[in-house]
N, C-alpha and C positions, 0 to 999 in steps of 0.2 A: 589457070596458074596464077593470076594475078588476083585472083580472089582469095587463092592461097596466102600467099604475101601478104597480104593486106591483114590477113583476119590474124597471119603468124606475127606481123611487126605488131599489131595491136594488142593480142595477147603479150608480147616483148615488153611494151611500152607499160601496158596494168601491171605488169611484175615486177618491173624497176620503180613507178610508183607507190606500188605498194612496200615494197624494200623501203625508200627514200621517204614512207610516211612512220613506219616500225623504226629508222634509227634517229626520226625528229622526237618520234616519242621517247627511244630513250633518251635521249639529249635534254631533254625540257625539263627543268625542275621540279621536283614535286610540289603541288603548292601548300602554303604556307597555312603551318596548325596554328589555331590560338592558345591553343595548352602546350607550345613549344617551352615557354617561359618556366613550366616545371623545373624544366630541369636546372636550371638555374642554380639551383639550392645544393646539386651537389659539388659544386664551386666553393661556395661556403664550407662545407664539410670537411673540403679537402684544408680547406685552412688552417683550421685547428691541428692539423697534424705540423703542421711547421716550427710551433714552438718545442714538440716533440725533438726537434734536430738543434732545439738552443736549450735544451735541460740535460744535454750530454757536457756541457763548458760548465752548466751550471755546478755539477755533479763533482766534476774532476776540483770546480774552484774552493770548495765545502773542505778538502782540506787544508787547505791554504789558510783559510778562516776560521779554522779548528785551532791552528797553530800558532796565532797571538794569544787565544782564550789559555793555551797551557802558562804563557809567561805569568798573567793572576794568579793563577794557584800556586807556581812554584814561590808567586810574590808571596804568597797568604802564608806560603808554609813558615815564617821567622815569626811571626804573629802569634804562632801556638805556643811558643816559649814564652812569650809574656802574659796569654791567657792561661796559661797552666801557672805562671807565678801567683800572678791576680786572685786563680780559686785558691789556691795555697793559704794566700793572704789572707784571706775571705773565709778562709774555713779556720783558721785559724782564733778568730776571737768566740768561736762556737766552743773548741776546747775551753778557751779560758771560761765561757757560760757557764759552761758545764760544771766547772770545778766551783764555779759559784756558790752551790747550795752546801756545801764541804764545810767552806765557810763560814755560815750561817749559823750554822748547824750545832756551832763553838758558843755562839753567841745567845744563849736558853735563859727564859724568865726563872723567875724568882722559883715558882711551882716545880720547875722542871729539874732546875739545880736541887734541888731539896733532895735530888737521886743518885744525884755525884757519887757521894758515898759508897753506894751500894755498887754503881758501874764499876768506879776502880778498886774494888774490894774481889770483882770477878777479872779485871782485868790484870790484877797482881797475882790469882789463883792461874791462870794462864801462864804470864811467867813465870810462877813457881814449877807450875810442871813441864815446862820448857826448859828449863836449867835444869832439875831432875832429871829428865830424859836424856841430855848430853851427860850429865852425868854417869847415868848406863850404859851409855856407849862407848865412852872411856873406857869402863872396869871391864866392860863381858866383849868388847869387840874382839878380843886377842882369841876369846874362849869359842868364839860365834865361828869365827873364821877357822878354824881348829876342827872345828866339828864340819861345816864346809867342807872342807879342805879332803880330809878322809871320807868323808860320801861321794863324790868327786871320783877320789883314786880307787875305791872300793867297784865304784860301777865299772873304772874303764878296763881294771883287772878282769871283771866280769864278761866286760865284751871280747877283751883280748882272748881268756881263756875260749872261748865260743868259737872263738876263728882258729885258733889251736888245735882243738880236738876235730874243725872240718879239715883244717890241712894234713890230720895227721900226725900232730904232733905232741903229744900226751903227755910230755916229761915238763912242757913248758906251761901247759891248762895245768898240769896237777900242780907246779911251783906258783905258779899265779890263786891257785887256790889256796891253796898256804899260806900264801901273803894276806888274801884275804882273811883269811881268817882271823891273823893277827890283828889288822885294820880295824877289823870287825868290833873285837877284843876293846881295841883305844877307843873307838867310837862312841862305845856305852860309857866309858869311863870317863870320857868328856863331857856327854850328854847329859851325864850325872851331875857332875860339874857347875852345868850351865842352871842346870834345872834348882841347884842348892842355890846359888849365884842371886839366879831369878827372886826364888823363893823370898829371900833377905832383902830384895828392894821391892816384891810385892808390899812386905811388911813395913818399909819405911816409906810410902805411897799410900799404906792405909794410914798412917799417923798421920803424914800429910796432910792428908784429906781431910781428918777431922780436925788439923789446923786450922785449914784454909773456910772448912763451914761454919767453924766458929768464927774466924774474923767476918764471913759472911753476914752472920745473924749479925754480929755486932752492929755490923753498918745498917742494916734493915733497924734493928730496933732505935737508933737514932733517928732514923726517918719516922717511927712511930711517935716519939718525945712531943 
């Protein structure tokens, strides 16, 4: 019995040491790596993110600093009224350049003048048919507008009768026809008129004419002298 005992407390005793040697192991530290220091670097890593957390003030302050930059331009804007004067000014004596050579132009040697002559000889054939022409205008306007006047009334007869005969109404196309007709009648008889009218100022335009070519040649054959 007591060898029982002995061999049961001893086997006791190995299993509480063995217990007591398994919970020093875990207790003990692990030992210590020399590539622990790796890790290190991800400390640094993490730091760059913290300016991350000062670009959100930075962000919101951008408008802030947006908002003096407008007061300049609204300054700049009275400045454009005296740069637009400025080009005004500045472009201004480029007309007068221009009109420069107009000028000049008056001012012809001895060779050039020698042509006078002949320039105001076509420049007076101009105004002679400039005043002739208002002159026509005068006499045949009354005749012009006359003849106007009744092609005018003769078409709208024409359209009215058209919508007459679709409405149905036959008594007022056939009197508008009649009318035309009359119209019709004065029309040529105007027409004639104008065209006799015509006729007599073509004729006083070709005498004109060979007024005005003979004062031409005049001036030419001095320039020949």
């Amino acid at each position: 019995m007591r060898a029982k005992r002995k061999v049961l407390i001893s086997s006791v005793i190995l299993s509480v040491l063995l217990l007591t040697g398994r919970v020093l192991a875990q207790e003990e530290p692990p030992p210590k790596d020399d590539k622990a220091p790796a890790a290190v670097p991800a400390k640094d890593d993490a730091k760059p993110e913290a300016p991350a957390a000062e670009a959100a003030p930075a962000k919101e302050a951008a408008p802030a600093a947006a908002a003096p930059s407008a007061a300049p331009a609204s300054a700049a804007a009275p400045s454009a009224a005296p740069a637009s004067a400025a080009a005004a000014s500045a472009a201004a004596p480029s007309h007068a350049s221009a009109a420069a050579p107009a000028v000049e132009a008056k001012t012809l040697g001895a060779s050039a003048k020698s042509f006078e002559g002949l320039a105001n000889s076509y420049k007076k054939a101009y105004d002679d048919m400039q005043a002739f022409m208002a002159n026509v205008d005068s006499q045949m306007k009354p005749a012009d507008e006359k003849v106007a006047k009744l092609q005018a009334q003769i078409a709208k007869n024409d359209t009215d009768a058209t919508a007459a005969k679709a409405g149905g109404d036959n008594n007022k196309a056939k009197s508008l026809t009649n009318e035309n007709k009359k119209l019709k009648s004065e029309l040529q008889d105007a027409m004639k008129n104008v065209a006799n009218a015509r006729g007599d100022f073509v004729k006083q335009a070709t005498q004109k004419v060979k007024e005005l070519d003979a004062a031409t040649d005049a001036a030419l054959q001095q320039i020949k002298k």
